[in-house]
C-alpha positions as CSV (number, residue, x, y, z in Angstrom):
1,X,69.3,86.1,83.0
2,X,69.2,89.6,84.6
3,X,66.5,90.0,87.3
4,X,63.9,92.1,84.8
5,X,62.5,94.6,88.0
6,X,66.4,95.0,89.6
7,X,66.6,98.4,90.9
8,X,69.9,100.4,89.6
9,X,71.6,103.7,90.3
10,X,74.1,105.0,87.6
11,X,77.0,106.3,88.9
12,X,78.9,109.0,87.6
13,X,82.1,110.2,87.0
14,X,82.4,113.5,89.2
15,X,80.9,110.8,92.1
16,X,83.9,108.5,91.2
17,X,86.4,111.3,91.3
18,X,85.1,112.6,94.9
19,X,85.0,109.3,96.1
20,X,87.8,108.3,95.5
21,X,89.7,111.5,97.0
22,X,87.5,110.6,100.1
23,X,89.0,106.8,100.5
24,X,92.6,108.9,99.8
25,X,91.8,111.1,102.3
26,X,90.9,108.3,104.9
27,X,94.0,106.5,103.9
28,X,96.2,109.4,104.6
29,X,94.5,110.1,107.9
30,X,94.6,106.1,109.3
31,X,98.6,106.5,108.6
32,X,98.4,103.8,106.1
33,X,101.1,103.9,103.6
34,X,100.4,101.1,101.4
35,X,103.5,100.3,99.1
36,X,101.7,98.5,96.5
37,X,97.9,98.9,95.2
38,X,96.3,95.9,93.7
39,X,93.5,96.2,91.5
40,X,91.0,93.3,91.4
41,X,90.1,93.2,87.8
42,X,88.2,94.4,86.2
43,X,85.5,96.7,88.0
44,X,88.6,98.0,90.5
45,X,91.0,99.2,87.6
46,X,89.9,103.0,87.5
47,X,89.2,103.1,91.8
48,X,93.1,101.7,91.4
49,X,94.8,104.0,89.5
50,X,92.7,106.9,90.8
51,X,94.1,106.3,94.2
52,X,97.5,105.8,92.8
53,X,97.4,109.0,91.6
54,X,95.8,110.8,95.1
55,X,98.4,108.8,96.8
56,X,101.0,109.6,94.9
57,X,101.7,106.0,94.1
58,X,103.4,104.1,91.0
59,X,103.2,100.0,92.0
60,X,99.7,99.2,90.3
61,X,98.9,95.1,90.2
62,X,96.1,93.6,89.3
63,X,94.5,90.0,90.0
64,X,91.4,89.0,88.1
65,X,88.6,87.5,90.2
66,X,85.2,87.9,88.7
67,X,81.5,86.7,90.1
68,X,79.1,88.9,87.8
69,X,78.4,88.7,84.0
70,X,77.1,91.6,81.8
71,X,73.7,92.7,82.9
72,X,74.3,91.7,86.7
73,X,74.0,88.1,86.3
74,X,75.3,86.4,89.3
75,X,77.4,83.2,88.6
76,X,77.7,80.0,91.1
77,X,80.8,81.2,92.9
78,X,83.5,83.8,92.2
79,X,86.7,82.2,90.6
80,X,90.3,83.9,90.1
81,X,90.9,83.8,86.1
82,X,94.6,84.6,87.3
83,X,97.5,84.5,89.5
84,X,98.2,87.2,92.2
85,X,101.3,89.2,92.2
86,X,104.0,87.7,93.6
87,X,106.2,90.5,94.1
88,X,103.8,91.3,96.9
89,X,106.3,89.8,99.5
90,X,106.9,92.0,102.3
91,X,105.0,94.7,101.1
92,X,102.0,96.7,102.7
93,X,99.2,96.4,99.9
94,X,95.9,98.3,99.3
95,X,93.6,95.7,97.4
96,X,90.9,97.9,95.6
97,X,87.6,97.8,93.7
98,X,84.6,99.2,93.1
99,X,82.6,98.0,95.5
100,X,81.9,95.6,98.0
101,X,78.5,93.4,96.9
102,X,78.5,89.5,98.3
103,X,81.9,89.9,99.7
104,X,82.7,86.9,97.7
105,X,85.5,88.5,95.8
106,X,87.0,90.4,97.8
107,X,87.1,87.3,100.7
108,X,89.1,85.1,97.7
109,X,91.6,88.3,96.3
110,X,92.6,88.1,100.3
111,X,92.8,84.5,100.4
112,X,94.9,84.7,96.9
113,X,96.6,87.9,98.3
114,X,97.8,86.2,101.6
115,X,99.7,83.3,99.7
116,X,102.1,85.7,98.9
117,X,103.1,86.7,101.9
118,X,102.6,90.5,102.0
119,X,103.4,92.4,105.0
120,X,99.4,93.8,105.7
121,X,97.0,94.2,103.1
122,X,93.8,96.3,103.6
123,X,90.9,97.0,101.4
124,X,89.5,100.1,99.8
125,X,86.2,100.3,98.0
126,X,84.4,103.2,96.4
127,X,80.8,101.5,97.6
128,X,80.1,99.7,100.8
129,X,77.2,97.7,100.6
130,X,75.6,97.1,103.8
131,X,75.0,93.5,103.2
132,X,78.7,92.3,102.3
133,X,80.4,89.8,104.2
134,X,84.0,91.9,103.9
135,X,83.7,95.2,105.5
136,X,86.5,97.3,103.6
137,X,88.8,99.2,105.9
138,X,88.3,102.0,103.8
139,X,85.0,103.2,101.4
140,X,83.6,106.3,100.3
141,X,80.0,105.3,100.4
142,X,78.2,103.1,102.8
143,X,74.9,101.7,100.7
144,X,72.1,100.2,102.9
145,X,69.1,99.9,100.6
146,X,70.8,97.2,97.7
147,X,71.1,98.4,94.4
148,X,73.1,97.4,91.1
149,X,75.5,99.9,90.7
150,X,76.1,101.2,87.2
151,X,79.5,102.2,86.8
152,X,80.5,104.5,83.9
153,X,83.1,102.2,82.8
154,X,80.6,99.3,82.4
155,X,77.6,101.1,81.2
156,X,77.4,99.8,77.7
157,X,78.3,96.1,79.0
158,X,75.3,96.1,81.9
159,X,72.9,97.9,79.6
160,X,73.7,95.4,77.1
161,X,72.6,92.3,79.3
162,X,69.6,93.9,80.5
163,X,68.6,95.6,77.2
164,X,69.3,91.6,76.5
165,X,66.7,90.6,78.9
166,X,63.4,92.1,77.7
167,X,60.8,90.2,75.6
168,X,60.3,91.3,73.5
169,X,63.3,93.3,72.5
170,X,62.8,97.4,72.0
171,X,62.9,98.1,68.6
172,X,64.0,101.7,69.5
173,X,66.0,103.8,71.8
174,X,63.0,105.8,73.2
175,X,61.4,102.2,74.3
176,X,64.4,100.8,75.4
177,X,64.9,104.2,78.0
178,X,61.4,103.9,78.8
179,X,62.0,100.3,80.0
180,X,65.3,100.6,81.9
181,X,63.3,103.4,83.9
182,X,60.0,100.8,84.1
183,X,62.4,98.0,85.0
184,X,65.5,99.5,86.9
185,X,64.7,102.9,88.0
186,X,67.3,104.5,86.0
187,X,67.5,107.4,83.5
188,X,69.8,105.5,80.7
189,X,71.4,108.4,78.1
190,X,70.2,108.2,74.9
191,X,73.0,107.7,72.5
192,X,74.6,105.0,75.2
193,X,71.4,103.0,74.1
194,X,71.5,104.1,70.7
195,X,75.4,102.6,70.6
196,X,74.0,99.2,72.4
197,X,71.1,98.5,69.9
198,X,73.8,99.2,67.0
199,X,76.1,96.9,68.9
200,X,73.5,94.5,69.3
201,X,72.5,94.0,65.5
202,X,76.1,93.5,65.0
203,X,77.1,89.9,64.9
204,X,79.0,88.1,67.5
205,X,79.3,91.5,69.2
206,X,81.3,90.2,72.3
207,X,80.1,90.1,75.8
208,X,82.2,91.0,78.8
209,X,81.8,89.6,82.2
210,X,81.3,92.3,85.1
211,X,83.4,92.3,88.3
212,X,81.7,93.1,91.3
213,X,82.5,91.9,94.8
């Protein structure tokens, strides 16, 4: 179950579109020319393909390591749910993802990574958070105080778990909001908890599983 007074920041898009320029930037000023970017699946898809495109890069690979469920809950250990790219061999790689949390994942994509014999792989993160055990080679954002970061791609999955974990359950949108600010310190938009309590009444509505590192 989600912790019910875990203190989140939504991220935005314009914040993920300068971010991400800024870890280009950095990689074009380190002299690093990966020839390969792998995504660890799923939270670093978008970081992935939004370097790609600053770095003018078309190899986009993906392994799927995952540690978080919806709503920020925190599973044993993170697992890989899937092979990594062999085609790797030889190749200078930029492993990406959201953001570095535990360090968990991002210690096993390089562990998964490193079996296939790449020629140097380096990491690149939109968030740094001060207390991971991986420090990426390249971020855009140091964070020091912890927080669950809410990333627009996952919004309706993470307000979903912890919409999930109030008792009792809002009956509306306006005390759903009011409890996510209570609760998580954030401001959540209305019609994204609007679509989550209609999603929620539906039946077997699925449930994702977060990746965060």
């Amino acid at each position: 179950m989600s912790d019910p007074s875990m203190h989140c920041e939504l991220v935005t898009w314009s914040q993920v579109s300068r971010l991400s320029l800024r870890v280009a930037e950095d990689i074009r000023a380190s002299g690093y020319r990966p020839d390969a970017v792998v995504a660890i699946a799923r939270g670093g898809y978008v970081p992935a393909r939004l370097l790609c495109d600053a770095l003018g890069l078309y190899d986009l690979q993906s392994i799927r390591i995952g540690h978080y469920e919806a709503g920020a809950r925190k599973t044993e250990k993170a697992r890989c749910y899937s092979p990594p790219p062999v085609n790797v061999h030889g190749l200078r790689v930029l492993l990406a993802d959201d953001c570095s949390d535990t360090g968990d994942t991002l210690q096993l994509a390089l562990e998964q990574l490193r079996c296939c014999k790449p020629r140097e792989v380096r990491v690149a993160v939109l968030h740094h958070k001060k207390v991971s055990l991986v420090v990426p080679d390249y971020y855009g954002r140091r964070i020091v105080s912890w927080r669950w970061l809410v990333y627009p791609w996952a919004l309706t999955e993470d307000l979903s778990g912890f919409i999930a974990a109030m008792e009792p359950l809002p009956e509306t949108a306006e005390e759903a909001i009011r409890q996510l600010r209570l609760r998580h310190g954030i401001k959540a938009p209305q019609r994204a908890v609007e679509y989550v309590l209609a999603l929620m009444k539906q039946p077997q509505a699925p449930q994702g599983s977060a990746t965060r590192t």
